[in-house]
C-alpha positions as CSV (number, residue, x, y, z in Angstrom):
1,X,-56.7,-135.1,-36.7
2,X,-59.5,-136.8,-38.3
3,X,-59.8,-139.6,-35.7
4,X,-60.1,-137.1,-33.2
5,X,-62.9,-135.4,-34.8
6,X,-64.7,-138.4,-35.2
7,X,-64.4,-139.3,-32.0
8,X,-65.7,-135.6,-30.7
9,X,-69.1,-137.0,-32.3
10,X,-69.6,-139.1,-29.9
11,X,-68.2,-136.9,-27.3
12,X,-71.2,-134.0,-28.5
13,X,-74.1,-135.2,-26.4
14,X,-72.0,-134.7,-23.6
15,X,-70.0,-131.4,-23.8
16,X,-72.2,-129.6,-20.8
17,X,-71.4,-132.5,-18.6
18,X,-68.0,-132.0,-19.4
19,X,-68.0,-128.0,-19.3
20,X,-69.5,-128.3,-15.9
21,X,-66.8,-131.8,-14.7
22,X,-63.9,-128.9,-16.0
23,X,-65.5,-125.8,-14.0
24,X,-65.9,-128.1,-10.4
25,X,-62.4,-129.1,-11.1
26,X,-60.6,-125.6,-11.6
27,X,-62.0,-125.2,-8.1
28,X,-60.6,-128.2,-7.0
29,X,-57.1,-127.4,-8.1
30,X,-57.5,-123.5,-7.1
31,X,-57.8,-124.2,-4.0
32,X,-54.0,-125.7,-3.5
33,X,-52.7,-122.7,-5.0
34,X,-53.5,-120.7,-1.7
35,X,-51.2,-122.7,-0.1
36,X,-48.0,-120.7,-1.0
37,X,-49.7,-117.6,-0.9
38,X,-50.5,-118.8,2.8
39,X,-46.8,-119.5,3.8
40,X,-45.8,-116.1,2.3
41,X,-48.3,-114.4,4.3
42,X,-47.5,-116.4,7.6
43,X,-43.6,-115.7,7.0
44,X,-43.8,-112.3,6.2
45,X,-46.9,-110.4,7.8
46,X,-47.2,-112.8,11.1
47,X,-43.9,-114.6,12.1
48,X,-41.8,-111.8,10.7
49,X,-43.7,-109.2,11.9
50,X,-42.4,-106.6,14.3
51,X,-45.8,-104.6,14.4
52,X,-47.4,-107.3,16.3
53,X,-46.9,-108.9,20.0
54,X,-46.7,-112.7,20.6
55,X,-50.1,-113.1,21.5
56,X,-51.7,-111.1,18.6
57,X,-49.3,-113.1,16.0
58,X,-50.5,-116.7,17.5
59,X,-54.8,-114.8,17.4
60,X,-53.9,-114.3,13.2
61,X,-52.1,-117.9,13.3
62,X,-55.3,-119.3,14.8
63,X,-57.7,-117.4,12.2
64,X,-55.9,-118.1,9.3
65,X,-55.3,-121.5,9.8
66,X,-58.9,-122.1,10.9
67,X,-60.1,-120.1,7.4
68,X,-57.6,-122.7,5.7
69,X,-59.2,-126.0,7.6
70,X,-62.3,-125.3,6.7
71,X,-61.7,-124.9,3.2
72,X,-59.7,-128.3,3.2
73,X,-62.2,-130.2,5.3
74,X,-65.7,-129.0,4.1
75,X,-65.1,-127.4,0.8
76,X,-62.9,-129.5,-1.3
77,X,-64.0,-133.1,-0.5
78,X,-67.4,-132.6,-2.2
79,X,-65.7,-130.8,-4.7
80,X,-63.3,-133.6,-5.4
81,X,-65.8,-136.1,-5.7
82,X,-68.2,-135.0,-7.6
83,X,-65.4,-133.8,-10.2
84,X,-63.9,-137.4,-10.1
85,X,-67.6,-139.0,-10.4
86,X,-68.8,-136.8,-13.3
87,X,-65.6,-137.2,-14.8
88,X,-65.8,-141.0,-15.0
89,X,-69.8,-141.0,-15.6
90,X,-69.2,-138.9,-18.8
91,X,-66.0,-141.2,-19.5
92,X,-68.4,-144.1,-18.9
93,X,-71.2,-143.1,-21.0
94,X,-69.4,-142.3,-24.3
95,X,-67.8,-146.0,-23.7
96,X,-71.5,-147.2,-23.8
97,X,-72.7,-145.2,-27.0
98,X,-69.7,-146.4,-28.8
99,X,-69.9,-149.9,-27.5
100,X,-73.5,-149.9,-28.7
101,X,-73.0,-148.7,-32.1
102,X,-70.1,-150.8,-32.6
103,X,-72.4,-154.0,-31.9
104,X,-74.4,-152.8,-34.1
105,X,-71.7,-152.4,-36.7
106,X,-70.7,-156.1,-35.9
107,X,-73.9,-157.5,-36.5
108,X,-74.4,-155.8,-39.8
109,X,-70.5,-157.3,-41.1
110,X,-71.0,-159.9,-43.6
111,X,-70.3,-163.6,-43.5
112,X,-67.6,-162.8,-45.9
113,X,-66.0,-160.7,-43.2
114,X,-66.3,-163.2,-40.1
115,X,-64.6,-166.0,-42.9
116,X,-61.2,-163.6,-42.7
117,X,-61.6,-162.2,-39.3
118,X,-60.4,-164.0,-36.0
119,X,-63.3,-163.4,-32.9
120,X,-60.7,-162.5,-30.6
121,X,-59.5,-159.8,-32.5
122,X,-62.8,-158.3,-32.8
123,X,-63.6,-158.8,-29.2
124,X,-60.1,-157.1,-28.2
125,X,-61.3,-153.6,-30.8
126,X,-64.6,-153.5,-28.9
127,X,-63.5,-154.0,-25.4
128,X,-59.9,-153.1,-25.0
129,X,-59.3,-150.5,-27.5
130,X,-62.6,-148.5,-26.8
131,X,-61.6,-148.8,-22.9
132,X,-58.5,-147.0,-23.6
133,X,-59.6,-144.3,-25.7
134,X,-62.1,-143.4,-21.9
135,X,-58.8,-141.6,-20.9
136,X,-59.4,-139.0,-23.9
137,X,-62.3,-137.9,-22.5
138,X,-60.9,-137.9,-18.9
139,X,-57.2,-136.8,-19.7
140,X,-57.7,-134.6,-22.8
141,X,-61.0,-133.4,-22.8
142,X,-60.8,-132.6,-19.0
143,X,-57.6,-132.9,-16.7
144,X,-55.3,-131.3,-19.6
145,X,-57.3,-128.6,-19.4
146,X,-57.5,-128.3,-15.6
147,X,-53.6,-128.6,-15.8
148,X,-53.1,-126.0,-18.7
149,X,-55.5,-123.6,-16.2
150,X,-53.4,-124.3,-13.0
151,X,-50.6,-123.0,-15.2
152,X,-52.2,-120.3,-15.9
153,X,-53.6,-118.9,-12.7
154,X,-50.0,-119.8,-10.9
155,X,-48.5,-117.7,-13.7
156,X,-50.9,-115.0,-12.9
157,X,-50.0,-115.0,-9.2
158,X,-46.3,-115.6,-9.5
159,X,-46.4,-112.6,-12.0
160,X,-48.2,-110.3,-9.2
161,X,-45.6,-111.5,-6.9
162,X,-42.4,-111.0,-9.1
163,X,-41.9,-110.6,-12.7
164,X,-37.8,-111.5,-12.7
165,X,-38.3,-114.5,-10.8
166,X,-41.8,-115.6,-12.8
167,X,-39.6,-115.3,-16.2
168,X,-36.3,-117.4,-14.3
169,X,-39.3,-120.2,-14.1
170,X,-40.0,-120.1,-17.6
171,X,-36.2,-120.8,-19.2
172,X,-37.4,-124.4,-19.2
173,X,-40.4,-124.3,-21.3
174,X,-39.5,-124.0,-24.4
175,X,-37.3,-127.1,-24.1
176,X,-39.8,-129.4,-21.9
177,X,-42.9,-128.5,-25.5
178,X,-39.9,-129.7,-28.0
179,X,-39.3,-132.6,-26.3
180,X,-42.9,-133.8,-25.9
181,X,-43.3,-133.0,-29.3
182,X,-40.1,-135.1,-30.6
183,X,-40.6,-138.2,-28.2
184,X,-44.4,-138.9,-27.9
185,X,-44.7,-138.4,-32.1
186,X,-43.2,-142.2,-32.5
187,X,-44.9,-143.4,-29.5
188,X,-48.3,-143.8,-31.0
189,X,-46.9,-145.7,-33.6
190,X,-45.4,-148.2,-30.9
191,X,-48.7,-147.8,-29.2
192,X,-50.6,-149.2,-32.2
193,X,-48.2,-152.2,-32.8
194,X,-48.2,-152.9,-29.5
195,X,-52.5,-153.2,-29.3
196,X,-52.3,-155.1,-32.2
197,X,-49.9,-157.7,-30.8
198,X,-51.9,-158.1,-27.7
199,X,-55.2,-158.7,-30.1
200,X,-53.2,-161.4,-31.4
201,X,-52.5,-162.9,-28.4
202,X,-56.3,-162.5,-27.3
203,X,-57.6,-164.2,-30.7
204,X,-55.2,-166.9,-30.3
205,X,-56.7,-168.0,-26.6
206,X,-60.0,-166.9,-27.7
207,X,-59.5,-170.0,-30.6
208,X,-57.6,-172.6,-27.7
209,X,-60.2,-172.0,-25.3
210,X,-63.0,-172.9,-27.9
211,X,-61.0,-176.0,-29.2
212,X,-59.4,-177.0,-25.9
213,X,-61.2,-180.6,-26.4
214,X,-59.0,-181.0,-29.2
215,X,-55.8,-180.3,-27.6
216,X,-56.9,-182.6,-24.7
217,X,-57.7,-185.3,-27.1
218,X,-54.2,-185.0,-29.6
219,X,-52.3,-184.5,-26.2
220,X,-50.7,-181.8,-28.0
221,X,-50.4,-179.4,-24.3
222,X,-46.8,-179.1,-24.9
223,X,-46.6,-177.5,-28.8
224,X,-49.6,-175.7,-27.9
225,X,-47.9,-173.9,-24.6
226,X,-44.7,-173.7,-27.5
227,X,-47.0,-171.8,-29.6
228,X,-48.7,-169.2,-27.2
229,X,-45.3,-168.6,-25.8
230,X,-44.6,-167.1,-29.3
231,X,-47.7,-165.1,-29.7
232,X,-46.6,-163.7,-26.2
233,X,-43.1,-163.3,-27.2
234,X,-44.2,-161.3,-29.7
235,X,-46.4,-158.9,-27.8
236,X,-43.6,-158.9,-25.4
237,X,-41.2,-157.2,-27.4
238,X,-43.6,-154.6,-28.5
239,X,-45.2,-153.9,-25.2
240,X,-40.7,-153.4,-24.2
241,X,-40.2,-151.2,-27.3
242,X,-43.1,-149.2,-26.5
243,X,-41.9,-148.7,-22.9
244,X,-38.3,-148.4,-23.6
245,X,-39.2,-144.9,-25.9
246,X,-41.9,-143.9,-23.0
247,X,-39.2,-144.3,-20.4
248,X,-36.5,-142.0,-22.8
249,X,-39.3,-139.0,-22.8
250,X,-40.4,-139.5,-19.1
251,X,-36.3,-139.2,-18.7
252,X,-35.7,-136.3,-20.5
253,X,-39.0,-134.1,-19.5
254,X,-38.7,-134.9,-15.9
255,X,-35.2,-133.6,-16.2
256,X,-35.9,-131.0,-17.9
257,X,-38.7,-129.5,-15.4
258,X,-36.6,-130.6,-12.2
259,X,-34.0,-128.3,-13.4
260,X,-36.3,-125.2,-13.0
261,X,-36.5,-125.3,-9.3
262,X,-32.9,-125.4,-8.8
263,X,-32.8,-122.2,-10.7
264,X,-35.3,-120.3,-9.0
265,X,-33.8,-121.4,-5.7
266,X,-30.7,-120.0,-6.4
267,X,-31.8,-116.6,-8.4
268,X,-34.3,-116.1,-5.1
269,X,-31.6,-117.4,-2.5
270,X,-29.3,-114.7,-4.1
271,X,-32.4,-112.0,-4.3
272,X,-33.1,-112.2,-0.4
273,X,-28.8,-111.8,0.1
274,X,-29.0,-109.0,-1.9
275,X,-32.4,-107.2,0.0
276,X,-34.0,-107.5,-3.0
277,X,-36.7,-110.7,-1.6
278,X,-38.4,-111.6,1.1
279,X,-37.9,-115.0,2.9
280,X,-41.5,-115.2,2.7
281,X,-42.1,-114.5,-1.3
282,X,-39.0,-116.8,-1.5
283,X,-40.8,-119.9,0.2
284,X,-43.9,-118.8,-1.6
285,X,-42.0,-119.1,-5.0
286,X,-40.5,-122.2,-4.5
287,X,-44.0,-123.4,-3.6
288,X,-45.9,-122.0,-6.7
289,X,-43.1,-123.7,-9.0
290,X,-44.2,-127.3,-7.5
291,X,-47.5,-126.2,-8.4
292,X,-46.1,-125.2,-11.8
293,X,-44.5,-128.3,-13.0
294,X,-46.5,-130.8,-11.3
295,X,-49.2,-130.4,-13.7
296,X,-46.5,-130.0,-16.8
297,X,-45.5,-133.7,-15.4
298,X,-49.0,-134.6,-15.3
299,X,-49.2,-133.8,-18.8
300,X,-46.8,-135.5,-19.8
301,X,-48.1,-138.7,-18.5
302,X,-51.5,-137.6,-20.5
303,X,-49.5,-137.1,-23.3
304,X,-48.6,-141.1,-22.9
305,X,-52.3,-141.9,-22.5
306,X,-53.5,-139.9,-25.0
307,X,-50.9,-141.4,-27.1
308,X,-52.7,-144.8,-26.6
309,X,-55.6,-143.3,-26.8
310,X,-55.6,-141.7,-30.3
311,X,-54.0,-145.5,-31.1
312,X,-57.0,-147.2,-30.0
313,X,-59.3,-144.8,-32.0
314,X,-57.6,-145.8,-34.9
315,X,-58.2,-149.6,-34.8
316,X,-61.5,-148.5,-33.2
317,X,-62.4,-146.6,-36.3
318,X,-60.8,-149.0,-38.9
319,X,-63.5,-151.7,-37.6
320,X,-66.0,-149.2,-37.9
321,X,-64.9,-148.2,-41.7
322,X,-65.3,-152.1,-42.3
323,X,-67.7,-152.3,-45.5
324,X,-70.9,-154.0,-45.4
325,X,-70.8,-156.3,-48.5
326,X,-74.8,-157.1,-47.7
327,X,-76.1,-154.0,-47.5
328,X,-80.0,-152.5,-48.3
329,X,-80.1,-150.8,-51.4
330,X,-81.2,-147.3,-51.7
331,X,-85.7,-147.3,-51.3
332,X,-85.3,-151.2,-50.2
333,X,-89.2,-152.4,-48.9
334,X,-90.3,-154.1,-45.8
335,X,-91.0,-158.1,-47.0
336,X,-94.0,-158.8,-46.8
337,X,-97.2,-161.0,-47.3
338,X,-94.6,-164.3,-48.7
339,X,-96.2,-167.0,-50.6
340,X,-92.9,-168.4,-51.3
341,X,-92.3,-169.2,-54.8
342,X,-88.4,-168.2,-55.5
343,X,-86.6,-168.1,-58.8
344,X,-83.1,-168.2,-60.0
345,X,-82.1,-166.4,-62.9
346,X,-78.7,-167.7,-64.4
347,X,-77.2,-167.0,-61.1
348,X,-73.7,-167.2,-60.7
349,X,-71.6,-167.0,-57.5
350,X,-67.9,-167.2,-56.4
351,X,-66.7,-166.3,-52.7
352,X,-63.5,-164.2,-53.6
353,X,-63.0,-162.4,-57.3
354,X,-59.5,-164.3,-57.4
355,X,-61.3,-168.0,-57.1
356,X,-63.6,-169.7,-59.2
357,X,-67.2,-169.6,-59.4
358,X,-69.0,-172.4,-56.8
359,X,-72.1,-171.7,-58.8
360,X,-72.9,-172.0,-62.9
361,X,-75.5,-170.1,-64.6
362,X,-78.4,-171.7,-62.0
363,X,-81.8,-171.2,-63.3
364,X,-83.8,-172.8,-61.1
365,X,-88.0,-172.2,-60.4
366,X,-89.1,-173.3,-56.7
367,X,-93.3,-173.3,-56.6
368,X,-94.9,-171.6,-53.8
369,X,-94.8,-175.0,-51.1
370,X,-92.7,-177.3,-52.9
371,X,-90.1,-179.5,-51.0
372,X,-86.8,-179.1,-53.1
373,X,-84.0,-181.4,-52.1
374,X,-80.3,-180.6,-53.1
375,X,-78.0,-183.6,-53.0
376,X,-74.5,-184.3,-54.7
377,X,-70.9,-184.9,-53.8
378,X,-68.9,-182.2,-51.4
379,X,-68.4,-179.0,-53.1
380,X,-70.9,-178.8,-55.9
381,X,-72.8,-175.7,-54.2
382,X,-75.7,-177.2,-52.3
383,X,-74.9,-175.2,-48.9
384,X,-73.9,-171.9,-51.2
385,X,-76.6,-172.1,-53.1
386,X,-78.8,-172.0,-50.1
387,X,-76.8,-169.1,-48.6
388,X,-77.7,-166.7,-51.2
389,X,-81.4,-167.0,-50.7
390,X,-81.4,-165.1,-46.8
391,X,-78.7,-162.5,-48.9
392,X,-75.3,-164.5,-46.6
393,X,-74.3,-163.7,-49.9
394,X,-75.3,-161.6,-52.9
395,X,-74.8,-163.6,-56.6
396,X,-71.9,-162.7,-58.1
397,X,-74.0,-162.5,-61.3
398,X,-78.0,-163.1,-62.6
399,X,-80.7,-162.6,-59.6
400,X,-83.5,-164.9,-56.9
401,X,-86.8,-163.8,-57.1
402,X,-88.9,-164.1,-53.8
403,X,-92.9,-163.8,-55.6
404,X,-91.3,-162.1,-58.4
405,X,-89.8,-159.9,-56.7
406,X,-85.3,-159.8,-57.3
407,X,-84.5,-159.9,-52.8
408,X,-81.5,-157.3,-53.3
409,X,-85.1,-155.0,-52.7
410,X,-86.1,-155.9,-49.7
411,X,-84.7,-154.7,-46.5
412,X,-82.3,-157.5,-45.5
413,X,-83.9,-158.2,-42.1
414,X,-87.2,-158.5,-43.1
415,X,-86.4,-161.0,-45.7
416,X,-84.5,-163.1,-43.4
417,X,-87.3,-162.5,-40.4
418,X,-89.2,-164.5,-43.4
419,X,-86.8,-167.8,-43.7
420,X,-86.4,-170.3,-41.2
421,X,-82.7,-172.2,-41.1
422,X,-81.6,-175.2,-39.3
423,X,-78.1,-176.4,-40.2
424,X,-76.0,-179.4,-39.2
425,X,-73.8,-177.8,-36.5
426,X,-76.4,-175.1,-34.6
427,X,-75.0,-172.8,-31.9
428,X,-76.7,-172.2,-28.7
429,X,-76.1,-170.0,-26.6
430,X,-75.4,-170.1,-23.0
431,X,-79.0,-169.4,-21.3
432,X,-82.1,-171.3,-20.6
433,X,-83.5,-173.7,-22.9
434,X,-87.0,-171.2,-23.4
435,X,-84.3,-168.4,-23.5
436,X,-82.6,-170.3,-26.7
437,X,-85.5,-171.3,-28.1
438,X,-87.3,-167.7,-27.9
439,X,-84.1,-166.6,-30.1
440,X,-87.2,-167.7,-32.8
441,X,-89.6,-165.1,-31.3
442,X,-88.3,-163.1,-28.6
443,X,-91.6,-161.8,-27.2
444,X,-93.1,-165.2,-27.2
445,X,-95.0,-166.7,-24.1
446,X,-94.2,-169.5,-22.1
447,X,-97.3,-171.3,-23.5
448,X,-95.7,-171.0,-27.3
449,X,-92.3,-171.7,-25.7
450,X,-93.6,-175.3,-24.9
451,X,-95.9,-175.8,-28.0
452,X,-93.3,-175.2,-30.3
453,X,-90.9,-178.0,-28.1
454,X,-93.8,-180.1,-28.2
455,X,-93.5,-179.7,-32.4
456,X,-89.7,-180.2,-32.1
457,X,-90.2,-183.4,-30.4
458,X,-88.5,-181.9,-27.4
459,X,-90.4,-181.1,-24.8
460,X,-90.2,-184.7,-22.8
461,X,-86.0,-184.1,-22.5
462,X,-86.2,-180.7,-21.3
463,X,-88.6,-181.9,-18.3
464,X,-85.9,-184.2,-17.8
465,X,-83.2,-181.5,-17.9
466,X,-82.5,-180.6,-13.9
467,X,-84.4,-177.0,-14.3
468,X,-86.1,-178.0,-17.5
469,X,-87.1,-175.3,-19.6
470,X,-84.7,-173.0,-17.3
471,X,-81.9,-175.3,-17.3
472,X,-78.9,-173.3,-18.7
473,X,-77.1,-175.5,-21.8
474,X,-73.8,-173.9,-21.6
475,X,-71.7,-172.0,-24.0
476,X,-72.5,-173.4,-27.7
477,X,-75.1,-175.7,-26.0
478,X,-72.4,-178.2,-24.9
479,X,-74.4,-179.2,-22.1
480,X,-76.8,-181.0,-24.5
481,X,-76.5,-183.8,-27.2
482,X,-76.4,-183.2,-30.4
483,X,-79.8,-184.3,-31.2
484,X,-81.4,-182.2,-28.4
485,X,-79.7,-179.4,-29.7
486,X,-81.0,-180.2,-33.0
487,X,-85.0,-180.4,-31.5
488,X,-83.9,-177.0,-29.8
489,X,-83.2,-175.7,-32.8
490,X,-86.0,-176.8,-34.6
491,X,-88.2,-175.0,-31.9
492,X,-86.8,-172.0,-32.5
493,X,-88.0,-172.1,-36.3
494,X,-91.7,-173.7,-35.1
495,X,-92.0,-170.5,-33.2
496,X,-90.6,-168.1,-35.5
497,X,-93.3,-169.9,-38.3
498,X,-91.8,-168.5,-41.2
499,X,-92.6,-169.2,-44.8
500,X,-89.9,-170.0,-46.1
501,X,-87.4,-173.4,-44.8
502,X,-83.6,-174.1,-44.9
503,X,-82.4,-177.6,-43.6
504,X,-78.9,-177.6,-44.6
505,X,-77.1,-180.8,-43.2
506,X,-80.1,-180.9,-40.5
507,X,-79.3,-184.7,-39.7
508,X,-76.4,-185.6,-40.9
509,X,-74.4,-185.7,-37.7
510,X,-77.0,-187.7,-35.5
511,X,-77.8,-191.2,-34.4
512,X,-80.5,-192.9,-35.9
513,X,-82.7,-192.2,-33.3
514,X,-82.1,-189.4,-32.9
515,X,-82.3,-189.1,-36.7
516,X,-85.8,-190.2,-36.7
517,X,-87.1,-188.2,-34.3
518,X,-85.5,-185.0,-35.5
519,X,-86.5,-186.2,-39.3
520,X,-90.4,-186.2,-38.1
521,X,-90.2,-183.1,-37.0
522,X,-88.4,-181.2,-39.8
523,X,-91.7,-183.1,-42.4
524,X,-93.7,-181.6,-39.8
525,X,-92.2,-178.6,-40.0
526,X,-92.0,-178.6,-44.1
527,X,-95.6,-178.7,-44.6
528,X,-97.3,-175.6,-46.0
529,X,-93.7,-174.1,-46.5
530,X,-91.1,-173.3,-49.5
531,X,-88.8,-176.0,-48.2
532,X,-85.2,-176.2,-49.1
533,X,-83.1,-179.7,-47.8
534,X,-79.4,-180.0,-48.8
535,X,-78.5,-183.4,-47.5
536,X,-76.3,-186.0,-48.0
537,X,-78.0,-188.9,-47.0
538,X,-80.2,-189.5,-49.9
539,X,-82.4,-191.7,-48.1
540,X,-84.1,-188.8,-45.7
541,X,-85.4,-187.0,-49.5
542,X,-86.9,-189.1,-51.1
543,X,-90.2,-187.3,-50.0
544,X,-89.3,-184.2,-51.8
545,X,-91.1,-183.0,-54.4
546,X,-88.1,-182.7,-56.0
547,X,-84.9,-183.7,-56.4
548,X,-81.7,-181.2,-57.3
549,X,-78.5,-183.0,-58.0
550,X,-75.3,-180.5,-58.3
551,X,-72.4,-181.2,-59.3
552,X,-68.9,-178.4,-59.7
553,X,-71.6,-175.5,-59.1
554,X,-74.1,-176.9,-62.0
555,X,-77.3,-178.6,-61.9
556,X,-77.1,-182.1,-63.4
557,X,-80.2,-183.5,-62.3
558,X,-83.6,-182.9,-61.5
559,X,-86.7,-184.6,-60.9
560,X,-89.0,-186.4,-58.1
561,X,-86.7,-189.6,-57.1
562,X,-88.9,-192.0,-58.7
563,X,-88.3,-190.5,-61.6
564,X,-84.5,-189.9,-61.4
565,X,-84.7,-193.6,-60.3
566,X,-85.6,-194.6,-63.8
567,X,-83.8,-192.5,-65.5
568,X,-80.7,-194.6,-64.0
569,X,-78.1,-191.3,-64.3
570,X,-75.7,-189.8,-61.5
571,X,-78.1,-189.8,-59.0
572,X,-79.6,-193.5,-59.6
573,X,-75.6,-194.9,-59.1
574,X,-75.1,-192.7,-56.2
575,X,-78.6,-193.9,-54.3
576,X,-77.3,-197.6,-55.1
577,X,-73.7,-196.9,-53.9
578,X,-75.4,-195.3,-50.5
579,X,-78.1,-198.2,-50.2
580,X,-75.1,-201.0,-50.5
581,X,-72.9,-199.0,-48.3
582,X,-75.8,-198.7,-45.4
């Protein structure tokens, strides 16, 4: 199967740690095997011997059994736990690879693909499904074949013993591989639609948990308890669908290989009547066939987990076969040595091919340092405008030019490592303050850590904070305000420096002072850089260089707000309707 082969990639660094896991563990299940040959020999050649006296048969009791102790006792602990640990190290370590590249994967998806995608679902691919597919490398790659070599060497010993009674213990075979084959072909399908249902479930708490302010504050415990109820329901009935079919083929293949022993208990019973047998081959026989179908058991509870398995590499590997929409193009350059003048070149953009376009022919020319403000109603394109510039977003038509330059050529992290962004609603994350705003410059010292809060007008609250610039601000920052999350955020772009400036909605959620502290900082921050500000307060721009008004995806307007002032058009009457409103 394909899935499986892709998987083996990941399995190939590996392979000697798992050739040598296999080799300690065919000694660990040799060694049981002596146990019937031990009973055979202790019936036959001691307790039924008539060669030796009393005392000479209790001397080759002691011996054996002393042989036999110190196998059990010294030998096979060490041997048992250093298969079980490599086992699970190997196991362990091809979780981590895969882990690893699938973050990677994740942080390379595009906006596009977050906007259609629930986090929970995502989170339930990367840590439940790649758990489960561990027991592929421990089950298939390792105990089957241990089990499939048990077989083997039992076969070999039984057939030494007695042919006739070896092939009596085989009648069962051929009907134990066609019902594994017939039962555990649907279960994988049940096995996917059950992991699915259960990354439903996990997306749908993953969302409550986040919002659980806003089922507090509507009161709404009651239809929301109604509502996970029926995402549980639902994985419910698969997770009883998928056990119902396991419990049919663990039914009908244990049946199947408890018959055999019956068989060879009565072929062998009727043997030693007849002469034909030993009592002590018999007992030895009976033994070797519990050693026979315990591992065909065993396997077919590893055909159950590899069943879940091979389901869990699929959705594994359909998240990693998700498409990068923003992607660098084939001999892409480092970015380098910005100035900062950017151009748009009737650039036109729209979200999904089946919508319309959020942007209209743009041709727009930004000098290297120049404040540009973008201002308008809801929905004329400011913030998607803006998007396009770090590459969120590729035009749907036309090109930007970064120093003449079109940015589809420039490797896509260099280009962002060269553009700044603070937005209305920034996300923290739950570490230190220094931690949070080092997310800027990771490497940075402790002395550019504070600078950079000085800049951001937030150093003085953090040496208020209880552990200041160690004080951990909780998940999404909710431990701070929204304005010191703001200065937080604004630190992280002080020490990150770049040429380059987004503000998108920077201020537009805070107090007023709040507001005025933040707004001194972002000027501060502006000078000396290409500065973009989509706001909708119009009196925080007037500063700008210059003014953008958009309206339906199209620039209406532009000019420095004196002069958009006189002309008296869209954006004069919407500066007097804010002005009488405030």
């Amino acid at each position: 199967m394909d899935v499986i082969k892709r998987y083996l990639k990941f399995v190939k660094p590996y392979r000697w740690q798992i050739i040598g896991t296999i080799l300690i563990g065919l000694i660990k299940f040799a060694i049981p095997l002596l146990i019937p040959i031990l009973i055979k020999y202790v019936i036959d050649d001691i307790v039924g011997s008539s060669e030796l006296t009393s005392n000479e048969k209790t001397s080759e009791l002691i011996k054996i059994m002393g042989f036999m102790l110190v196998i059990f006792l010294i030998v096979r602990p060490p041997v048992e736990y250093y298969r079980q640990y490599f086992a699970q190290w190997t196991g362990n370590k091809i979780l981590y690879d895969i882990r690893d590249r699938l973050y990677d994967h994740t942080q390379k998806l595009s906006f596009k693909f977050y906007s259609n995608t629930k986090a929970g679902e995502i989170i339930s691919r990367v840590i439940n499904d790649v758990e489960q597919t561990k027991n592929f490398v421990v089950t298939g790659l390792m105990n089957l074949w241990l089990d499939g070599a048990t077989i083997i060497i039992a076969l070999c010993i039984m057939f030494s013993m007695n042919v006739k009674l070896t092939i009596v213990s085989l009648i069962a075979f051929p009907f134990y591989a066609i019902s594994v084959k017939y039962f555990f072909g649907r279960l994988r399908g049940y096995t996917r639609e059950r992991s699915q249902a259960l990354a439903e479930v996990q997306s749908y708490l993953h969302e409550r948990v986040q919002g659980m302010a806003v089922i507090k504050s509507f009161a709404i415990e009651d239809h929301e308890q109604n509502q996970f109820q029926t995402q549980n329901s639902n994985f419910l009935q698969k997770a009883l669908k998928h056990t119902s079919w396991n419990a049919k083929a663990f039914a009908v293949v244990n049946t199947i290989t408890d018959i055999s022993p019956l068989l060879i208990i009565g072929y062998a019973g009727y043997e030693v009547i007849q002469g034909n047998l030993t009592i002590g081959t018999m007992a030895a026989f009976i033994a070797y066939i519990d050693r026979l179908y315990n591992p065909l058991r065993r396997m077919v509870n590893s055909s159950t987990t590899l069943t879940q398995s091979i389901a869990s590499m699929d959705r594994v590997f359909e998240y990693i076969d998700e498409k990068y929409d923003i992607d660098d193009e084939p001999g892409a350059v480092e970015c380098k040595d910005v100035k900062g003048k950017i151009e748009f070149q009737n650039v036109s953009f729209k979200y999904d091919e089946k919508e319309n376009e959020v942007l209209e022919n743009i041709d727009l020319t930004i000098q290297q340092g120049e404040t540009i403000a973008l201002v308008g109603m809801s929905g004329g394109g400011k913030s998607s405008l803006v998007s396009l510039i770090p590459r969120f977003y590729d035009p749907t038509s036309g090109g930007i030019y970064l120093d003449g330059t079109d940015i589809r050529q420039f490797k896509v992290r260099s280009l962002r490592d060269k553009i700044g962004m603070v937005l209305q609603d920034n996300i923290l994350f739950s570490d230190s303050v220094s931690a949070n705003i080092r997310i800027g410059k990771p490497e940075a010292s402790k002395e550019e850590v504070i600078a950079a809060a000085k800049a951001a007008n937030a150093h003085d609250f953090i040496m208020n904070l209880p552990n200041g610039y160690d004080t951990k601000v909780g998940e999404r920052g909710v431990k701070l305000s929204g304005g010191q999350k703001q200065r937080v955020a604004i630190a992280r772009i002080f020490i990150k420096n770049p040429p380059i400036l987004i503000l998108d909605e920077a201020t537009s959620a805070l107090d007023l002072e709040s507001e005025h502290l933040i707004q001194e900082s972002l000027e501060q921050l502006a000078k000396d850089r290409t500065t973009f500000i989509v706001a909708h307060r119009l009196s925080t721009i007037t500063h700008a260089d210059r003014i953008i008004l958009m309206e339906h995806g199209k620039v209406i307007e532009s000019g420095p707000h004196y002069e958009l002032m006189e002309a008296k058009g869209n954006y004069y009457r919407l500066f007097q309707v804010q002005q009488l409103d405030q």
